[in-house]
N, C-alpha and C positions, 0 to 999 in steps of 0.2 A: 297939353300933350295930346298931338294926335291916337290913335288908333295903333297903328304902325308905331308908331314910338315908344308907346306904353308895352306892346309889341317883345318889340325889341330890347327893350328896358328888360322884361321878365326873362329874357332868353339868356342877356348877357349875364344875370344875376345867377348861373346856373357854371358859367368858368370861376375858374380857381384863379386868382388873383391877390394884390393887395386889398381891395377890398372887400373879399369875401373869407379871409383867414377864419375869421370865426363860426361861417356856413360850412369851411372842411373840418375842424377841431369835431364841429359837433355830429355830424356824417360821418367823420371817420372812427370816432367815439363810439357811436350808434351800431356802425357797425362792427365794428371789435368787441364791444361786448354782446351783440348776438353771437357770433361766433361761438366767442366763449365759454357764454351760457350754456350754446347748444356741445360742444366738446363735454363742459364739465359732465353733462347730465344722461351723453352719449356714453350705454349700458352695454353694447353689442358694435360690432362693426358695419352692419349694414341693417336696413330694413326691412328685407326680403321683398322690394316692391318689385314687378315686372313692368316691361314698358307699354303691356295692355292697359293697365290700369294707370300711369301715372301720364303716358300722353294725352288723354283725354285735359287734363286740367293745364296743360299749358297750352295745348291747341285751343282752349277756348277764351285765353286771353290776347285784350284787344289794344295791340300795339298802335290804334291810334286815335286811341285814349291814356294821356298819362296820369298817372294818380297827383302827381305836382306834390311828392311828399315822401320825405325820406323813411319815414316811421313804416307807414303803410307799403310801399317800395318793398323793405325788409318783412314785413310780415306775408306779404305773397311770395316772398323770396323764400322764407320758410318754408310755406305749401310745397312746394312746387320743386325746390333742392336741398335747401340744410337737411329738413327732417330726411328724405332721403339718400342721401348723399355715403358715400362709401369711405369710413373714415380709416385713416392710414394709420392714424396715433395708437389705434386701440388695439392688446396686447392680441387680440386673435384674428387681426386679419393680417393671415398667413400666404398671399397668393401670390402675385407679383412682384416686379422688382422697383415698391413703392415704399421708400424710406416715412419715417415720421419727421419733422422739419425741427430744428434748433431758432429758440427766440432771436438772437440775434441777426439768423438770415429771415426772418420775418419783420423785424428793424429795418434791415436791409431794402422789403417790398415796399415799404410803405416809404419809404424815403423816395426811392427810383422811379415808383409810381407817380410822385405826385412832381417832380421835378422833369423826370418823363427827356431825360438826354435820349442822344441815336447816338449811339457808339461807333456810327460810318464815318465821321469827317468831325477832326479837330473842333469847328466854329460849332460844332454841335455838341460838344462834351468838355471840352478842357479837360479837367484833372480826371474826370473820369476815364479819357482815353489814357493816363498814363496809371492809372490804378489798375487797368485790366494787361496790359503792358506787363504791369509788374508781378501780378498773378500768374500771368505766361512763364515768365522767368521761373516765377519762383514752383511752379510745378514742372517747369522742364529741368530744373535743379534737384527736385524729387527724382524725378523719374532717371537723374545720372546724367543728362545732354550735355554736351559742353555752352560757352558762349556763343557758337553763331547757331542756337536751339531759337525756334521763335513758336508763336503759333496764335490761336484767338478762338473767340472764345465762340460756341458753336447752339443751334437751335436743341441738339439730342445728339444720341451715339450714333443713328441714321444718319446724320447729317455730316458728324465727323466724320464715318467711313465712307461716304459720299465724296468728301472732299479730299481725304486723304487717296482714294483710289483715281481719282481723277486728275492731283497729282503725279501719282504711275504712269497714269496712261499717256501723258504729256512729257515725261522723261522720256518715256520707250518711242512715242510718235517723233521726239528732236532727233532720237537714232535713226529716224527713216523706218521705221516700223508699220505698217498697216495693219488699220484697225482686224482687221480678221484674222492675223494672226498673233494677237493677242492673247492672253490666259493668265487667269486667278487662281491662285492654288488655296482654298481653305480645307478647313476641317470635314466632318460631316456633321460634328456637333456646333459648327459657327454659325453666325447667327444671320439668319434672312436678309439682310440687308445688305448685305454682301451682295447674294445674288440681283437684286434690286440694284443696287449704285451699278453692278456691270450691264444692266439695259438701260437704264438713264444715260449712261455714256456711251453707249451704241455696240456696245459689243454683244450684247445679247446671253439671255442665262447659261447656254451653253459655253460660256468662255468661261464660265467659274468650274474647276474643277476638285471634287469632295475626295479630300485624300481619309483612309481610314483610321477609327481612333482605337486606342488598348481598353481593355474593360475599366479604366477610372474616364474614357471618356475623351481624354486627350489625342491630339495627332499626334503618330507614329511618323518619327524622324525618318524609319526606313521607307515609309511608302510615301514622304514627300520626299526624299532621294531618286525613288525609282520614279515620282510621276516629274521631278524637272529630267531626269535623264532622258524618260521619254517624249516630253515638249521638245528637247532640244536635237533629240534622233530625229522629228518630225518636222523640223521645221518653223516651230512655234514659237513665240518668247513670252515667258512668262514674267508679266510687268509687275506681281506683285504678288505676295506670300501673305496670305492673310492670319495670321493667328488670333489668338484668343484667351485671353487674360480673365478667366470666369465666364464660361460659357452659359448665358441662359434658363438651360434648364437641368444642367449639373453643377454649376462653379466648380470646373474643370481648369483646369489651367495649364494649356500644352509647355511644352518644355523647351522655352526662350533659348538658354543658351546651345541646344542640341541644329534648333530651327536659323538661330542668328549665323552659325558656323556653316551651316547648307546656303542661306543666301547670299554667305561674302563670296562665298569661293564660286556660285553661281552668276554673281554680279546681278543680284535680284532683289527689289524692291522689299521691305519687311514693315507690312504694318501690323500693329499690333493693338486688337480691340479691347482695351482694359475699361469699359466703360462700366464695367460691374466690379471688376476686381482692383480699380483705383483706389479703395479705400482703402490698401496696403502701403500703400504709398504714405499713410500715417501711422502706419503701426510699428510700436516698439515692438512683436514676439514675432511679426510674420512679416514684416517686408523682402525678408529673402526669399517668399514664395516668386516674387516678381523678379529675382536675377536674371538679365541676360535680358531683360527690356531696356536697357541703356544703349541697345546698339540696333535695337529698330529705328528707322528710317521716320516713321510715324506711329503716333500713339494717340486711341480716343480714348478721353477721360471722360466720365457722367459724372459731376459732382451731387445731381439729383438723385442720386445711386445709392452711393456706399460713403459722402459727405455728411449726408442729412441735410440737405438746400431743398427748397419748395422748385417745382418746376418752373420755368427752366436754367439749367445749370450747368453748361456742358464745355469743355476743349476741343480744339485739336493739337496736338505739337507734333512740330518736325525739327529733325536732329539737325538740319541746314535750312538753316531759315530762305534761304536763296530760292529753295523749290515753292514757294508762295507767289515769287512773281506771276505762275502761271493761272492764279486766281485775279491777276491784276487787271484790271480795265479803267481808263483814265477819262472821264467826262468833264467836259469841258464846265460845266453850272454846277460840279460837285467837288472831283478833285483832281485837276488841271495838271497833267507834266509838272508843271514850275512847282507846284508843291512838293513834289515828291525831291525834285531835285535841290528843293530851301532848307530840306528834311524836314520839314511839317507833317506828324502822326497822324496819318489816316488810317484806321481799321479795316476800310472798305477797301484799300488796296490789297486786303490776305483774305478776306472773307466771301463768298459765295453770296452771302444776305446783303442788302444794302441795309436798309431800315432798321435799326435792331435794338434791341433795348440794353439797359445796363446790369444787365443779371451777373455781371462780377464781383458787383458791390455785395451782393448778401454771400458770399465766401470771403469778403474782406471783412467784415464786420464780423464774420464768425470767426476769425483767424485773431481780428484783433480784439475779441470777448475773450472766447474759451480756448483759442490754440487750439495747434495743430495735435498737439498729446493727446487734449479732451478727444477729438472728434475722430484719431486712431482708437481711442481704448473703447470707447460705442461699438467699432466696428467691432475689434477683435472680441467683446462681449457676445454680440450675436453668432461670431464663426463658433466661439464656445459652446455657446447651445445648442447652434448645428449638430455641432461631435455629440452632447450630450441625447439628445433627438436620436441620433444615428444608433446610436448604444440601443436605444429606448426599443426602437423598430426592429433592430437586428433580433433582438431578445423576445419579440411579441408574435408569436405564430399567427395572429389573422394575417399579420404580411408581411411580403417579400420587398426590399428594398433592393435598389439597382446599384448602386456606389456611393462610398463615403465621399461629400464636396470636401473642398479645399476651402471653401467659402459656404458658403450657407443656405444651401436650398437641399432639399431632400424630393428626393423623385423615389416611388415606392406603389403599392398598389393592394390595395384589400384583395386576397385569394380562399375564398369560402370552403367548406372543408372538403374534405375529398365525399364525391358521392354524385349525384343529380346536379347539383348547382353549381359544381366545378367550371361545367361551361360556360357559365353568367358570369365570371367575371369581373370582364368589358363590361357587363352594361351590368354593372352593380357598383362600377366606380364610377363610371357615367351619372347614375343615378344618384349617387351618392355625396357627390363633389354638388349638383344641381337642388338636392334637397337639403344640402347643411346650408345652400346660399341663401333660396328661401325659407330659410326661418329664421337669415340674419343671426346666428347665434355666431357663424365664425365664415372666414371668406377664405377656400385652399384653391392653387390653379389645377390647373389639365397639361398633359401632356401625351405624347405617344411614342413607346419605347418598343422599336423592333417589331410593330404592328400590331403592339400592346398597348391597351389603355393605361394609363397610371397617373397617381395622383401626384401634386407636389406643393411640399411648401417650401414657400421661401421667406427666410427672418432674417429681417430688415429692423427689427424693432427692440433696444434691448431693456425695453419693459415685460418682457414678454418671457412669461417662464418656464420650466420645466413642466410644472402642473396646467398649464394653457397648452403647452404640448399635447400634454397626456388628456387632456378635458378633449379637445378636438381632434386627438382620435378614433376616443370612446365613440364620437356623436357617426363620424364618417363608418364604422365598423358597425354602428347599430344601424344606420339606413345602409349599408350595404347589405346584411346580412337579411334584413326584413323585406328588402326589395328580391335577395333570391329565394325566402322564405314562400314570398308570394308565387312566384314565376317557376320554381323549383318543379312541382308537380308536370309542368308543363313540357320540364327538358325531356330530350331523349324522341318526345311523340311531334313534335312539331316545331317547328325554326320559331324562334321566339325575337320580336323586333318589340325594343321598348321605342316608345313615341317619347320625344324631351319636348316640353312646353318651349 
């Protein structure tokens, strides 16, 4: 054997195949119980590391040099991200909208991974193209659609309001529409992405326009009344109503059927972002929070959301599945006219992505493990401690909270007592959200309410208790209060600017 052969030999010894079944058993063995190890013996949610200190050590590895060794592979992999790595499962990290994952959609990874379908075109998936198929169904059957409901399965909730708005815009442009006068009508609490999908699609951020919401947060039916009346005094047409099913940073949840009844009689487009608040859609005591989504036009699901699925897990659906043709494009070396017309299932005719992986699969394994009850009563568990949370704060003089969610994030803000450090604040929640992170003891997000700082959490996790509540507010109230302890002396005599590392 040559040079070159021997070569080549080592390289092909490195796919997955018939003959190396027992090279993945033990690789993926290996690394599932690192994982594991490091989950079991994970004390804290985070490390407190900063990315001064920890780029140095991957910046100094040499991508070409490979260790030719799984063992060793994982032991740098440690260095470098497990030990620091920001864990979702653990009862106190309270900050984003990052569920803890269900075994069975972790079955799910390792199946899809190593089989590795593209869910773009029949010859590429078989039964997987009719399992996410029927996923589609059967969450546009949730959410009330009738039979001609379709939809597929999406990168994120970015992505689905990406495509569902581009949809609109492709209704309104058959009516002879010009892109300029155009217009979005969301929230002010809706979520960024919004205004993102309206510049992707050439309309530009000022086509979005932020109707105002009541103090729980939600859009006010009468000022999206008064803002289509005034599109349509102007000359404008407004191709799409965007609301919001769990807004972000209140799990807010405007009011469907008030919203659905303004769009009919406006002949206006109703999509509706549930990509936080989908997990209602399994719950036995609160799915009536989401009435009057049956009659939106389109809906984002996140099943990485409020399911409990590992990233990524996402829909779109729409109530008439016919508005997808305008995501269609037919290539001749992928998926040719005559297929479409043989009826042969292509994905890639409704989706925006070509290439895409089969992330439906770990919602069907979890659907057919633990059902669809299991993975309501998880959710409705965490809206529970939301309220009991709410209770908690309402009752605790260091702070003011802003509104009781619908769903389960609490937005709120350490307020020092009356005197000199009243003015700190802002930067004692700043402070404070930034010193609970590093010291890894618990991970809360940031927000800014009214051009107020404020903190927030959000629970996602229902391991996660009352007393983890109460533990990490103690820690956030004690560096607020020692951060205006220091700075205190200072107010009044001169502008005080904290520096954040």
């Amino acid at each position: 054997m040559t040079m070159t052969q021997s070569r080549a030999a080592d390289a092909r010894s490195y796919l997955f195949n018939d003959h190396t079944v027992e090279g993945y058993r033990h690789a993926v063995a290996a690394g599932s119980a690192r994982v594991a190890d490091r989950v079991g013996r994970t004390d804290r949610p985070f490390s407190g590391v900063g990315p001064a200190r920890l780029a140095p050590d991957i910046a100094a590895i040499d991508l070409e040099r490979p260790l030719h060794d799984h063992a060793a592979a994982l032991d740098e992999l440690e260095r470098v991200y497990l030990r620091d790595a920001v864990y979702f499962h653990h009862p106190r990290y309270l900050a984003h909208l990052n569920c803890p994952v269900v075994i069975p959609a972790l079955l799910g990874e390792v199946v899809l991974s190593a089989v590795n379908s593209s869910l773009d075109t029949w010859d590429q998936s078989a039964g997987g193209t009719l399992i996410e198929r029927r996923l589609v169904d059967w969450t546009a059957g949730r959410i009330g659609f009738g039979p001609a409901a379709d939809g597929v399965f999406t990168s994120g909730g970015t992505q689905s309001n990406l495509q569902a708005l581009f949809l609109a815009r492709e209704e309104a442009r058959a009516a002879g529409t010009p892109l300029s006068r155009l217009r979005v009508i969301t929230s002010e609490a809706g979520h960024f992405s919004v205004r993102k999908a309206a510049t992707l699609l050439g309309l530009g951020p000022e086509a979005v326009v932020a109707v105002e919401t009541d103090a729980e947060r939600r859009m006010r039916p009468g000022g999206l009344a008064r803002e289509l009346d005034r599109c349509r005094r102007a000359g404008l047409t407004v191709m799409a109503v965007a609301a919001t099913a769990g807004t972000t940073d209140f799990g807010s949840i405007d009011p469907l059927p008030e919203i659905a009844r303004l769009c009919a009689a406006a002949g206006v487009w109703l999509h509706v972002d549930a990509a936080y608040g989908c997990g209602l859609l399994v719950s036995r005591r609160r799915r009536h929070l989401l009435d009057g989504i049956e009659r939106a036009d389109s809906v984002t699901v996140d099943f990485h959301k409020s399911f409990f699925q590992p990233v990524s897990s996402s829909a779109l659906l729409v109530r008439d599945g016919a508005a997808l043709r305008h995501a269609a494009h037919h290539a001749d070396y992928l998926n040719p006219l005559r297929m479409a017309e043989r009826g042969i299932p292509n994905q890639v005719d409704k989706s925006l992505q070509t290439t895409r992986r089969f992330d439906a699969l770990k919602l069907w394994l979890t659907l057919r493990v633990m059902g669809a009850d299991a993975v309501g009563e998880l959710f409705d568990q965490v809206v529970d401690l939301a309220a009991e949370a709410h209770a908690m704060l309402a009752a605790d003089p260091r702070f003011e909270v802003v509104t009781r969610s619908a769903l389960s994030t609490l937005v709120f803000r350490y307020l020092p007592p009356e005197g000199p450090g009243r003015e700190l604040a802002d930067d004692a929640n700043l402070y404070a959200r930034e010193a609970l992170a590093a010291s890894g003891e618990a991970v809360v997000a940031g927000t800014t309410v009214d051009g107020r700082h404020h903190l927030k959490l959000t629970l996602l996790n229902p391991e996660t208790t009352r007393d983890d509540v109460a533990y990490v507010l103690d820690l956030l109230a004690g560096h607020a209060q020692r951060h205006v302890d220091d700075l205190a002396p200072l107010a009044g005599h001169r502008e005080v600017t904290h520096v954040h590392s």
